[in-house]
C-alpha positions in Angstrom: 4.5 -117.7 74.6 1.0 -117.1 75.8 -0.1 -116.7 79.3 -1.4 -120.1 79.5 2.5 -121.8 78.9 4.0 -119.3 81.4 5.5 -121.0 84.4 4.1 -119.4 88.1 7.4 -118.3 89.3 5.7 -118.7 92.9 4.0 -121.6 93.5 0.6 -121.4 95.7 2.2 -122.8 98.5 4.6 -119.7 99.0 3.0 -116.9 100.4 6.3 -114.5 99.4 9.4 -114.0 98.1 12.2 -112.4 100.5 15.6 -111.7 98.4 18.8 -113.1 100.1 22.7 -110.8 99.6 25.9 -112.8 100.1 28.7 -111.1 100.6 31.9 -112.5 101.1 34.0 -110.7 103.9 30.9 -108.6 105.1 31.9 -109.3 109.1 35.3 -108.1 108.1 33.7 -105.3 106.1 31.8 -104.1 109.2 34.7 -103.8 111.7 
């Protein structure tokens, strides 16, 4: 691919990008 066919894997109208973790049980993990 050249850079011209790349998709912009943030559009314009985002100004970042902030990561998200799941965790399944994590309140129960904490006690």
């Amino acid at each position: 691919m050249t850079d011209a066919a790349k998709p912009d894997p943030i559009p314009d109208s985002y100004r970042r990008v902030t990561p998200c973790l799941v965790v399944r049980g994590a309140a129960k993990a904490l006690e």
